[in-house]
N, C-alpha and C positions, 0 to 999 in steps of 0.2 A: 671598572665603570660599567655601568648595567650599559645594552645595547640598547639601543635603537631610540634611547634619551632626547624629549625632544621637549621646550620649554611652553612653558602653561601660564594660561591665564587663572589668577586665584578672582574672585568673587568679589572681592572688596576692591580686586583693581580697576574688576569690569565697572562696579555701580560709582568711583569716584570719577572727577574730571566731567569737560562740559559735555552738553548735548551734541555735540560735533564728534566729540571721541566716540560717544556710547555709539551715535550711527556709522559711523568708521568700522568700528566693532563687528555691528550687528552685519553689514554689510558685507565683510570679511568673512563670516561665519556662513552667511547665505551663501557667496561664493566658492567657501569650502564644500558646501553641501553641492550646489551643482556641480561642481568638478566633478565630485564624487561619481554624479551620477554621467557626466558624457564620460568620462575613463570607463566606467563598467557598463553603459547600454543602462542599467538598472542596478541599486543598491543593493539587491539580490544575488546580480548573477557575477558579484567582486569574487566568490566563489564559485567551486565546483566544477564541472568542464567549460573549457573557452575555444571558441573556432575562430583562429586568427590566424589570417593567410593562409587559408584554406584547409588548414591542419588541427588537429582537437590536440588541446593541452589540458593539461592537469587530470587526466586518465587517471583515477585509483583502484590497482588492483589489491587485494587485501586478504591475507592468508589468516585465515583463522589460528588462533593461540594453541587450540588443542590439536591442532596436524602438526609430526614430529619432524625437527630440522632435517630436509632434504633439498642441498644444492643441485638433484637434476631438476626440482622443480623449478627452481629460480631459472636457471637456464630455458628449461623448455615453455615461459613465460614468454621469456624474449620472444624464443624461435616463432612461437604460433602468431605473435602480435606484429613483428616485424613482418610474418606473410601475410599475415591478415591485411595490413598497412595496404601492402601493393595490391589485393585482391579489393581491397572499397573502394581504390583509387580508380580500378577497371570499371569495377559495377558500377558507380556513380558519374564514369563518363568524363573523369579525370579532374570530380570537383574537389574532394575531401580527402584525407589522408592520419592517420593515426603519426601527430609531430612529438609528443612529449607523453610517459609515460611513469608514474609512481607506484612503485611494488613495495607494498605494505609489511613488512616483518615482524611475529610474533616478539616480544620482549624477551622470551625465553629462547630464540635461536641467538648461536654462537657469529661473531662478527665475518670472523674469520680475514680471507685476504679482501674483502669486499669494502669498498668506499662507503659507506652509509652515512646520512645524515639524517637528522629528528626532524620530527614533524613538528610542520604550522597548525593549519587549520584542519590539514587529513586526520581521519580517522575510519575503525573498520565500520563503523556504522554506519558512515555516510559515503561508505565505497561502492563505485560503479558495478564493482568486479571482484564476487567476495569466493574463495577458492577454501570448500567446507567439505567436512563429509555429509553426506547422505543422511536420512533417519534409519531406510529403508535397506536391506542390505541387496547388496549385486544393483542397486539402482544408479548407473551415472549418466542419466540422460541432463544432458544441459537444458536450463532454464531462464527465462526471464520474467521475473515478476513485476505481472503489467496487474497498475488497481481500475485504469481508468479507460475512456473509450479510446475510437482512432487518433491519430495524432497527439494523443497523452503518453507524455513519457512516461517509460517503466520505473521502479525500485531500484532495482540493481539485477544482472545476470549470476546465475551460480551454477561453476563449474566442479566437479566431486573431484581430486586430488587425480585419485585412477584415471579421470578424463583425462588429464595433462598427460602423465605420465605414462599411459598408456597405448601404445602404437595401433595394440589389436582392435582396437574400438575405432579408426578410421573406417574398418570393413564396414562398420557399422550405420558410423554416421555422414564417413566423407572427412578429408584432409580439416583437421582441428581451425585450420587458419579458417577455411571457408565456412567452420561453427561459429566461430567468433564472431564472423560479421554477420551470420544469420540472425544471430541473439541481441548484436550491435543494432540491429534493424528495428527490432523490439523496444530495445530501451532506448533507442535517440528518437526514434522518428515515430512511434507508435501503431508500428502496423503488424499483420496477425499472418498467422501459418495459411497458406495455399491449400495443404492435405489437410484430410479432417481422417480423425479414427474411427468416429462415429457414424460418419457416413462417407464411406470411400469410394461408393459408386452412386453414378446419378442418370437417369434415361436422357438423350438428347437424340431428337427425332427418331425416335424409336431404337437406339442403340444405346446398349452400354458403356458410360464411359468413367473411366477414375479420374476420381476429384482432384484437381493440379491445374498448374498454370506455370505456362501455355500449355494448350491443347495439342500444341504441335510436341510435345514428350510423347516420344513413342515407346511401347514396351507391349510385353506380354501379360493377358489374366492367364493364372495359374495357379492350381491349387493343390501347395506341397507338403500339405500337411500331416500327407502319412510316409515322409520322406523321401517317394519320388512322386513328379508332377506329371500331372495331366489336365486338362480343362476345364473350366469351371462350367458347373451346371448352373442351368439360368430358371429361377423361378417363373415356371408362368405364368402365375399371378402378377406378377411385380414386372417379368423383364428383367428383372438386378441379377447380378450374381446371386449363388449362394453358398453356405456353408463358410471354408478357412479360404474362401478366392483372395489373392492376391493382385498385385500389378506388381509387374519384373520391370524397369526402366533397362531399354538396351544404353550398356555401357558408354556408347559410342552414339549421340545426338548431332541434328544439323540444328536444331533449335537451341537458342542460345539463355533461355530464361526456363524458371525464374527461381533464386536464391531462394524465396518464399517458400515452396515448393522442395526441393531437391537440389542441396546446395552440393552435395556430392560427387555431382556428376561433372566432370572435368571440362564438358563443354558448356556448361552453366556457368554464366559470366555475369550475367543481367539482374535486372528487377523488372518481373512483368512492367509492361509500360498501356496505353491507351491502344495502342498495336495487338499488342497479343496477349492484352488482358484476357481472362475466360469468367465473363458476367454470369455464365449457367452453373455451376460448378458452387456446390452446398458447402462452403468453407467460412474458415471464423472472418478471413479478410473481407469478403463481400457483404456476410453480414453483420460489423461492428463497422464497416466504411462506407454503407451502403453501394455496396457495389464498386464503388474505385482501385482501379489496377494501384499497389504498391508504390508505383515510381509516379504515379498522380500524388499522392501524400505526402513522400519523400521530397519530392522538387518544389512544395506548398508549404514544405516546414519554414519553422524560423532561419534552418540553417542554410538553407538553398536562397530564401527568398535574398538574404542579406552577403550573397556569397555568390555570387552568380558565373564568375570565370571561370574554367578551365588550368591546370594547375601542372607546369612541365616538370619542375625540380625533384629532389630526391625528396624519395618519399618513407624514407629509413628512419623510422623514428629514436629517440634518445630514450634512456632509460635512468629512475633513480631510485635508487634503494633509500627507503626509510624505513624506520625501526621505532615502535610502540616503546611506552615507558611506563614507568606509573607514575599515576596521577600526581600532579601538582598543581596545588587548587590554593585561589586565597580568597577569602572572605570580603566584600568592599562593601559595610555596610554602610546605609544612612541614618544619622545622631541628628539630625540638624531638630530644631523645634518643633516641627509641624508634626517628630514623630512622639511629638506627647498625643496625640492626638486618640480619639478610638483606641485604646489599649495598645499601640502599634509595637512598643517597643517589647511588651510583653508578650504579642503573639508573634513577636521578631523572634524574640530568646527561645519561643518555643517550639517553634519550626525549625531552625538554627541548630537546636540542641537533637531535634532528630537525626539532621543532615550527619552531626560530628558522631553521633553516639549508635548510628544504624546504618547510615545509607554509605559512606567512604569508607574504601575498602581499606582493608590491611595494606603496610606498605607502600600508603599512596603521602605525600608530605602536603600539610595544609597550614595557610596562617593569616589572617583577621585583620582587617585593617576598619577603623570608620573615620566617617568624613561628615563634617558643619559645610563651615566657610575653608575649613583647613583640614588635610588628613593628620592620622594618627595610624601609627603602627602599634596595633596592640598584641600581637607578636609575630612572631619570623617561622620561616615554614620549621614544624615539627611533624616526625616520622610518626604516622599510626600504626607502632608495630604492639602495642598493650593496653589494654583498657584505662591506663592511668593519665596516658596520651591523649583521651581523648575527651576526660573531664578536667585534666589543664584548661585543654580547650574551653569547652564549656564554662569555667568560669570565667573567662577573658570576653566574653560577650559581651555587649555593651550593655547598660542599665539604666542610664541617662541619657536627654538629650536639649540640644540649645542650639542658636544663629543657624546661622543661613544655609544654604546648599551650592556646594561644586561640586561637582559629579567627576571634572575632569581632576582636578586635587587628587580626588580617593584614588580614581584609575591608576594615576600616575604612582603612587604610593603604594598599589597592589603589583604594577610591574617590578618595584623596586624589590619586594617582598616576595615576586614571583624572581626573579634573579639574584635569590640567596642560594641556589643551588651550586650551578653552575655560570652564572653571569650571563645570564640567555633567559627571554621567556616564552620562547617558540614552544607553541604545542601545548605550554602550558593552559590553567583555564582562572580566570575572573568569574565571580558570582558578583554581581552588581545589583543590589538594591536599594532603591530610593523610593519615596513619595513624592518628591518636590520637582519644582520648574528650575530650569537652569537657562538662561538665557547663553549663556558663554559653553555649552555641552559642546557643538560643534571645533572648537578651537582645538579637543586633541583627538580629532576622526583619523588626520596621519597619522600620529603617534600610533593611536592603533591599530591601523592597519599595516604599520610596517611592525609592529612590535612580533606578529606571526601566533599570537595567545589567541584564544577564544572568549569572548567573554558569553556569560549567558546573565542574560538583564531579568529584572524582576520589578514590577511599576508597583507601588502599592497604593493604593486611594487613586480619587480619579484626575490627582494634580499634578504626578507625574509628570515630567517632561516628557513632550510630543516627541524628542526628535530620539530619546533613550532606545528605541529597538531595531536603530541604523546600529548602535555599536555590537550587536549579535549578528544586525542581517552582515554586515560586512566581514564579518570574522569566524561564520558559521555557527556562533553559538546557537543555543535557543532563547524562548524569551516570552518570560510570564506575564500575567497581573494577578492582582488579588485587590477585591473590594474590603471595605468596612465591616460588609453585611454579618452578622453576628453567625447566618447559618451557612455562611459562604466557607469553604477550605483552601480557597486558592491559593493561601501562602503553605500550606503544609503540603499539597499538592507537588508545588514550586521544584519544593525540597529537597521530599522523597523522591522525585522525576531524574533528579540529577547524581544518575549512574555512570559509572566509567562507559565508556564508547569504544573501550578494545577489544569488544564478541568475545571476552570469558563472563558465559553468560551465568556461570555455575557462581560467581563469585558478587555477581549483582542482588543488592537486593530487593526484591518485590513486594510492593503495596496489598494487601490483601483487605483492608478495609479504609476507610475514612468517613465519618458523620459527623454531624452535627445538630443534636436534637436538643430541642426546650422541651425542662422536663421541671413539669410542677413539683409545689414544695411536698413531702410527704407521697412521693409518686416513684413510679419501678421504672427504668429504662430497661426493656429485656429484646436482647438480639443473637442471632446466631450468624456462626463465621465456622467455614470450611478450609480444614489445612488438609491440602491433595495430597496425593504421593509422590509428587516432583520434589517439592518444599518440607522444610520443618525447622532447618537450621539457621539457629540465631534470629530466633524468635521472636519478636515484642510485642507485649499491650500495650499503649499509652492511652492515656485519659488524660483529659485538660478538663476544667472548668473555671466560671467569671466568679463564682462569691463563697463557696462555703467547700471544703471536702468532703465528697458525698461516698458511699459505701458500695464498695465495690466485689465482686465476686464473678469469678472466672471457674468456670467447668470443663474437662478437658472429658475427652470420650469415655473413660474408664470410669469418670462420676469424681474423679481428685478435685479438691475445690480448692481456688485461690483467691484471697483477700488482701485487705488493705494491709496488712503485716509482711506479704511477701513483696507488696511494690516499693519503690521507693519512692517515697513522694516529698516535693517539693512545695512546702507551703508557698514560698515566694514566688514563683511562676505557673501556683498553680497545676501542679503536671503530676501524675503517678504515671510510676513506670515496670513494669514487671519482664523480665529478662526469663525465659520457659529454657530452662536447663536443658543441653546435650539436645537430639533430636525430637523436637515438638511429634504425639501421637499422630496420624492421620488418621482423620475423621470429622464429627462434627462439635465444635466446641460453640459453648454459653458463655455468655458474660448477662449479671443480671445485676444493675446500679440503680441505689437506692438514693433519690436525692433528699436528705433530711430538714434542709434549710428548706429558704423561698426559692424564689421558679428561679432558674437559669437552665445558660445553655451547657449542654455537658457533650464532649468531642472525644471521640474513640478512633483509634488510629492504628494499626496491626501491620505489621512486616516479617518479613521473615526472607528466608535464601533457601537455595540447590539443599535438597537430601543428599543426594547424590552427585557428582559430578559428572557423572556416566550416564546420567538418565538426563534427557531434556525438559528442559521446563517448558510449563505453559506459560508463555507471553501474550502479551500486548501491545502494539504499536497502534498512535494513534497520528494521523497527519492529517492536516488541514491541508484543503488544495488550493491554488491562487484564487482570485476574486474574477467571474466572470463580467459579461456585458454588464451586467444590474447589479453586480457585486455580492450576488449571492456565491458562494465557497461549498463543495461536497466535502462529505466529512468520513476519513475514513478510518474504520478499527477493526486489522487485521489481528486475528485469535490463530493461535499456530504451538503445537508443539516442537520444537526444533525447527524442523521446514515442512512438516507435515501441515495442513491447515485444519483446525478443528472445526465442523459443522454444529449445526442447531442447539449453539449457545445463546442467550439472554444475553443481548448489547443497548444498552443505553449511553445516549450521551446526554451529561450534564452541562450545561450551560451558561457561567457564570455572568451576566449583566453588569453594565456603567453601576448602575443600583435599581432598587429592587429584588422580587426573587429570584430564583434561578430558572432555567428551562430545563424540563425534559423531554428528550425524543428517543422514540427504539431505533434505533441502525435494521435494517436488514441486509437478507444475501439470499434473494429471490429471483435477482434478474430482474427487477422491475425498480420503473423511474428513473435514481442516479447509480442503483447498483446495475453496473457492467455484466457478468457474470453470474450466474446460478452456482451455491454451495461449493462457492471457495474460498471460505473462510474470512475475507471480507468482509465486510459489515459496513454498509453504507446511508448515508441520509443528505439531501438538498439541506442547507440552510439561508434563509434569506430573509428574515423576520427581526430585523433589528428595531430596535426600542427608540433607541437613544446613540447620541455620538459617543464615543471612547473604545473603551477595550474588552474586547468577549472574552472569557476565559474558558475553552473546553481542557471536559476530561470523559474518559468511557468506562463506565462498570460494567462489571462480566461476570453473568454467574454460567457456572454449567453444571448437568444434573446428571449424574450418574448413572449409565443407561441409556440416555438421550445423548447428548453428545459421544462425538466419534471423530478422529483423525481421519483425513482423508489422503490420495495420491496428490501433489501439486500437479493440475489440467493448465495448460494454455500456450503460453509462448516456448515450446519448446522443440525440439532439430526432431527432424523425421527420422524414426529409426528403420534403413533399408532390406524391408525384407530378403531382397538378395538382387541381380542384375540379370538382365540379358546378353549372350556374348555369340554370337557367331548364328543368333538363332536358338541354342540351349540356354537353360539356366540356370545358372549358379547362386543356391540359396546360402542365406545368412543362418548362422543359429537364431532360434525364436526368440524374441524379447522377451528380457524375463521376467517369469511372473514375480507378483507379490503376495506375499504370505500373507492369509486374510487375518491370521494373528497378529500381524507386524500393524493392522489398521484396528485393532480394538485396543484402544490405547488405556491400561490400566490408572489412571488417576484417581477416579473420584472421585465427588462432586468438589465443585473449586469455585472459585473467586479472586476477582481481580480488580486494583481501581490504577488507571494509568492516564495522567494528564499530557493532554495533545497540545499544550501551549497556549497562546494566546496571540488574538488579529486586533487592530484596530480597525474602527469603524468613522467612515469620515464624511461630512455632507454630501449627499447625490446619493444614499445609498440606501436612504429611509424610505419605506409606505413605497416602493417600486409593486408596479403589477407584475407576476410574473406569469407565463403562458402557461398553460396543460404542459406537462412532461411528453416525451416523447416514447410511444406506443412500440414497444421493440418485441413483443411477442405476437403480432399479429398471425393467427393459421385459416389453411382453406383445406376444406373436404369435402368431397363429393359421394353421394348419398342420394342415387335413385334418381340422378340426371339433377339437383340442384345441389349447389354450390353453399357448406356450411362455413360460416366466417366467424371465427372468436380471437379477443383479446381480451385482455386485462386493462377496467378503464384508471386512466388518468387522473388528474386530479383538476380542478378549478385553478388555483395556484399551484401548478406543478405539482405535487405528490401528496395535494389535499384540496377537500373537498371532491364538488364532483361538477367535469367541463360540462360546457351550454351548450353544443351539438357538435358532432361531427360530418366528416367530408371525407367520402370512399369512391376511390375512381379504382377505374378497371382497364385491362388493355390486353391484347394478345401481343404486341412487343415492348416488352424491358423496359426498352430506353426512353419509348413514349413518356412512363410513368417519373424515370429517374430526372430526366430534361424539360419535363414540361407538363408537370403533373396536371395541372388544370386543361391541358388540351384533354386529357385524357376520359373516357367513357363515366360520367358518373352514376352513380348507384346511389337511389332512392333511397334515405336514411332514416327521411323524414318522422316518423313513427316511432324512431326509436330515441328516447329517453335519455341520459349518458347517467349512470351509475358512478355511485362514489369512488373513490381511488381505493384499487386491488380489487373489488368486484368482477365478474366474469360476464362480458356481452356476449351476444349469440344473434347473428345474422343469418338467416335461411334467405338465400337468393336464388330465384329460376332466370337462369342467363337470356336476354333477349334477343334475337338476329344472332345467335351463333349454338351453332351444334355442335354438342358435345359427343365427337365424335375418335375412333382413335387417331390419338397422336396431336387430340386440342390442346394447345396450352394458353392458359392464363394468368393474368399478373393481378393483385391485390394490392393498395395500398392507402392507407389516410391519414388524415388530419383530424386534432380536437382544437377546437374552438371554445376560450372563456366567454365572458358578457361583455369583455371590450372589445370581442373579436380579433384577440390575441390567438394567433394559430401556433400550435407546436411543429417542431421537424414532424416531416414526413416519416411515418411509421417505417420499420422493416416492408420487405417484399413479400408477399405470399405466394408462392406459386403453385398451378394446378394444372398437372398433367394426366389428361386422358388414357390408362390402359385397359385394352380391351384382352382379355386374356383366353385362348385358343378355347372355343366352343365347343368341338368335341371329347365328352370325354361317357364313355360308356358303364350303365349299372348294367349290374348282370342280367337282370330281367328285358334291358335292350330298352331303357327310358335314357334318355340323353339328361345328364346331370346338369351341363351348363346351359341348358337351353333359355333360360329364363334370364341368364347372367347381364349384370348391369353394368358399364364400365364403371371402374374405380380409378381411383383418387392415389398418384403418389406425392406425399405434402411433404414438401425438403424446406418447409417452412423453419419447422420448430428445432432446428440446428442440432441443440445441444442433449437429445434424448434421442440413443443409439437404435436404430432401426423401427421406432416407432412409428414411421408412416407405415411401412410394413405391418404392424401388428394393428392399425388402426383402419388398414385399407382391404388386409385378408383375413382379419381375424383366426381364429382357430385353426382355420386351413392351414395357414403357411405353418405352423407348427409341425401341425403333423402331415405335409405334403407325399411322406414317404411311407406314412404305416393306418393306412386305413382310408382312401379319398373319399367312399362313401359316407362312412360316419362321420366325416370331417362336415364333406358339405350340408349331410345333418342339423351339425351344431352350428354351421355358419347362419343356415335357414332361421333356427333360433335363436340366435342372436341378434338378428337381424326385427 
């Protein structure tokens, strides 16, 4: 008997009987739904990690399929997790603790003497904690891929295999347990590194000091670059160190923070707190949190706020082995009447028939159910291990349709069909599509949520039942729509989206195109499409078209030409299909379609997989982020070779509408508006412009040009690697970090393309015609230039990241906090005059400071506000700061004319964070170059520059 069998309401039993039953019904079903949501906080968060009784459950660590079976790893999981456990339980002051834990197993390692059980709703995609190799070789610095600002959780952490297993790399990084929770720091609570690379030293009252927190880390600069050390030399321009200067942390501290910082160090227990924050100190946490010590963010999360005691018990967490499978998928489609509708049943078959014929992998068992008023088994899972397998399939699709809709019928009927394996259908998945309204939908929300299956829903038109994408949020699926609209794709999108989730990425296959163009009668559709050199294997063209077989022809690089002889096409669904033998050419291929009938629309659709299994592919992930205050959602589409992130690609997001047409907008990765980060592969955009009530449907296209795009190192949340310690007074260096081979970063593809659908949100009243404010101004700089003070940002937009705001508001202060607590106390700066320019434009303030002398060792504070026409204000901008040096006067030409006598103080700007030493090159120009081989000619070229 199938598990977890749990008895349904059919359709016909909901609508008969009096109007007392039906609200009996109705009302039951509402109550099922609140249940739902007090048991989980939110229909959301029924998955994924839970903090309950002050311990995180449902931890997935997740070992990728291609790392070969090795049970010390499985062990030395435990060991680092289990010490990590008791080290958060410290840092946090005795609130949280690591209680339950899921270690994810390739399908291909052996069971051996280990307990294992199958997965519900884990998978490696959606793992906390994904344990992969590297792109780059000798690289196993741990990471956490953060897309979003402070207090936005990460992606997931990734540790390289050698991490775990490797002992010698604690010299490195510090006891593994205490990585853990550094990286842990990142992805729960979203807060950023203490040390910066880029800028590791910062003047504070005219001393040098390295970037860290607390201030009270004592250590030695030192500079051991030619393998024994000596002292760094101090630019006298700058005051900074220079050259390979280091900081040595002595081994042995009385200061007891901060993880952030140097979690290495044995007497590091803490999270900077309001205490011994360090606010001067150019690091990403001060400027992505505006300034906020760590343990401020941390004790303001969700998980503090709702968790507030103190925690004595054991803090030893549990561990369970589960083990990947392959896929087990059933089909649950909707027949009922409405899908005569709009072609539906026909662009069902046709989308449908890509799913079975391109996108499920070999090996994985799949089998079809549809559903009216009642289900139907149209067959029992069969094995896709031959091409014959999977046009069985294909004719078992449905072709007809009539009465009514149960949504919970079919469910029930796919569990049945998903428990013809083994009598279980944990882990398994449901593809569920409908059109229709189901008032009785809620009646089996237990059933599946205990059933432990995933289902992934698909709404199609805009009458869909409201409550259909509770049975994804709950069970981790994902969850589509698709309109009517003739030049909408959302159902083939849907389709091809739903790839296995076990990270063999080699065996997924990838969308490489999807259109949909009206193309008059007697008229040429001509496009081009690039196959990289990731991809090539097991290739497809599809074409669809509404009225007539129009003429087709396919050019592959070498000039081979393919036509409607080599497709096969289907008069009855309309579809040619062409299958590119062995490995598809790379390079650039033509398709050029002749439509010989009247005008229709004609749909091209291209996939393909891994060349190689060795080589990583270029991906696409696309995630939509919760809904904020106004219910606008950032949209993000991460571009990435393996783990490497690919820069200055072409990212658009398409936007599919209730109805009407579609939206397009560019994503960037500029650092400005809702992108976090500069050139890290991200790719981001605000959306908040809805139409109409229902369901948006994104996806993101990707081209990239060969030459222009490039692979980069993953920057951000990642464990400090310790140049070496201080011990007794001496120091003891590390080997150097190692480098990266600049060939390892010119990543041979070629130009390529990508279309990858990011799901679908509904859209519910309150969310419509909202004003939104000016975005927030996060590149603000200050520099100084001949005693006045130069101020530029990149302006805002009217509504956040368009158009252009209706004034701004720039206050000034020579302390911090003044600005951070009480901004409007603070000195304001005459703006009046200035204009505000469209969004991404470059302003430019020239200010002469009033009542303060810029003298050595002045500093000051910058910061503003943009104002729309509703006098809607944005967050207060980043902090600019502007420190006064005055650099030693004398310095003699030979003729005995004093060089700096004219010398003007300068400007060190620790504004602009993320560009390595550029206040340096902005504040000495040429000098600091060449400090050591020529001062005269230097200050020559500085005079002319100037």
């Amino acid at each position: 008997m199938l598990r977890h069998q749990r008895p349904l309401y059919e359709l016909d039993k909901l609508q008969s009987g009096n109007n007392l039953n039906t609200a009996v019904m109705r009302f039951q079903n509402v109550f099922v739904l609140v249940l739902s949501y007090l048991l989980c906080g939110s229909i959301l968060k029924c998955i994924g990690i839970k903090l309950e009784n002050n311990g995180y459950r449902d931890i997935v660590i997740a070992i990728n399929p291609n790392i070969q079976h090795n049970e010390q790893l499985i062990q030395n999981i435990q060991e680092i997790v289990t010490a990590a456990s008791s080290y958060l339980h410290r840092a946090t002051k005795q609130r949280v603790y690591f209680a339950d834990v899921k270690i994810l197993l390739p399908v291909t390692w052996p069971v051996g003497s280990h307990v294992v059980q199958r997965l519900t709703t884990e998978s490696y995609r959606k793992a906390d904690v994904i344990i992969a190799e590297s792109n780059l070789k000798n690289r196993d610095e741990p990471y956490t891929l953060q897309y979003g600002g402070c207090g936005e959780k990460g992606r997931y952490i990734h540790f390289t295999p050698n991490f775990i297993l490797d002992s010698s790399l604690d010299s490195f990084y510090g006891p593994k347990d205490r990585v853990f929770v550094h990286e842990w720091a990142h992805l729960r609570w979203g807060v950023f590194n203490e040390n910066d690379e880029l800028m590791p030293f910062y003047l504070f009252n005219g001393t040098s000091e390295a970037t860290r927190c607390s201030k009270e880390i004592r250590g030695q600069l030192a500079d051991c670059s030619g393998g024994s050390c000596s002292a760094c030399e101090t630019d006298p321009m700058s005051g900074l160190p220079k050259g390979d200067c280091e900081f040595y942390p002595d081994s042995k501290q009385t200061a007891s923070s901060s993880i952030m910082f140097i979690q290495s160090l044995s007497d590091v227990t803490e999270f900077c707190d309001d205490k011994t924050h360090n606010p001067d100190a150019p690091n990403m946490q001060n400027k992505m949190c505006n300034f906020r010590s760590t343990w401020d963010v941390i004790s303001k999360s969700e998980d503090f706020r709702n968790n507030p005691s103190p925690y004595s018990g054991s803090v030893i967490p549990t561990f369970t082995l589960l083990q990947a499978k392959h896929r087990v998928v059933c089909l649950v489609l909707d027949v009922s009447g409405s899908m005569n509708m709009e072609n539906r049943m026909n662009r069902l078959r046709q989308a449908a028939e890509i799913f079975l014929l391109q996108i499920i992998e070999t090996k994985s068992q799949v089998g079809i159910v549809t559903f009216n008023s009642t289900a139907t088994i149209q067959s029992h899972l069969k094995v896709i291990d031959n091409e014959g397998v999977r046009h069985q399939l294909v004719q078992l699709l449905p072709t007809t349709a009539n009465g009514g809709t149960n949504i919970c019928a079919g469910v029930h009927a796919g569990f049945q069909v998903l428990g013809g394996d083994d009598g279980a259908t944990n882990g398994d998945e449901v593809v569920l599509l409908t059109d229709g309204e189901d008032s009785g939908i809620s009646s089996c929300f237990s059933e599946v949520k205990q059933s432990g299956a995933v289902i992934h829903t698909i709404a199609l038109g805009s009458d869909a039942a409201a409550e259909l994408e509770q049975m994804s949020a709950m069970t981790g699926g994902r969850q589509f729509a698709a309109t009517d609209n003739v030049y909408a794709t959302g159902l083939t999108d849907a389709f091809s989206s739903l790839v296995s989730g076990n990270g063999d990425i080699s065996q997924q296959s990838v969308q490489l195109e999807v259109s949909a163009i009206k193309v008059e009668d007697d008229s040429w559709l001509n496009r081009t499409v690039f196959i990289d050199k990731t991809i090539g294997n097991d290739t497809f063209f599809v074409i669809t078209w509404e009225k007539q077989t129009p003429d087709i022809f396919v050019y592959d690089p070498s000039g081979n030409v393919y036509n409607n002889n080599d497709f096969k096409i289907d008069s009855t669904t309309h579809t040619a299909r062409l299958n590119i033998p062995g490995t598809a050419q790379a390079g650039t291929w033509n398709y050029a379609i002749l439509n010989p009938g009247i005008e229709q629309v004609i749909r091209v659709i291209m996939t393909s997989r891994a060349a190689d299994e060795k080589v990583p592919l270029v991906m696409v992930n696309v995630h939509i982020s919760e809904k904020d205050s106004v219910g606008g959602r950032t949209i993000y589409a991460e571009v990435s070779q393996g783990f490497s992130p690919i820069l200055f690609a072409n990212v658009t997001v398409i936007i599919e509408q209730p109805t009407g047409p579609s939206i397009e907008q560019e994503l960037s990765d500029d650092g400005l508006g809702a992108d976090a980060f500069k050139n890290d592969g991200i790719y981001t955009k605000y959306f908040y412009k809805y139409s109409e009530i229902g369901r948006y449907n994104f996806k993101a296209r990707v081209q990239g040009e060969e030459g222009k795009t490039k692979t980069a190192i993953r920057t951000g949340g990642h464990s400090f690697y310790i140049p070496g310690y201080t011990e007794n007074g001496k120091i003891k260096i590390n080997p150097p970090k190692p480098s990266v081979n600049v060939d390892d970063l010119e990543a041979d593809i070629g130009d390529f393309n990508r279309v990858k659908s990011g799901g679908a949100i509904s859209v519910a009243e309150g969310t419509l015609n909202v004003d939104i404010p000016p975005c927030k101004i996060t590149d603000l700089q200050a520099t100084l230039t001949q005693n006045k003070v130069v101020l530029e940002w990149t302006a805002p937009g009217e509504d956040y990241d368009e158009g252009a705001a209706s004034r701004y508001e720039m206050r000034m202060s020579d302390h911090l906090l003044q600005l951070l607590d009480n901004f409007t106390a603070a000195k304001l700066v005459n703006l009046t005059n200035l204009n505000p320019r469209p969004f991404g434009s470059r302003e430019t303030f020239t200010l002469v400071p009033e009542n303060t002398e810029l003298q050595n060792g002045t500093t000051l504070y910058f910061a503003l506000c943009a104002y729309d026409k509703q006098e809607q204000s944005s967050e207060m901008s980043n902090v600019a700061k502007v420190y006064v040096f005055v650099p030693a006067p004398l310095v003699e030409h030979p003729k005995g004319s004093s060089v700096w006598k004219d010398a003007q103080p300068l400007l060190l700007d620790q504004a602009e964070i993320p560009t390595p030493r550029s206040y340096l090159m902005r504040a000495v120009g040429v000098w600091f170059e060449h400090v050591e081989t020529g001062l005269w000619e230097s200050w020559r070229k500085y005079q002319r520059m100037k």
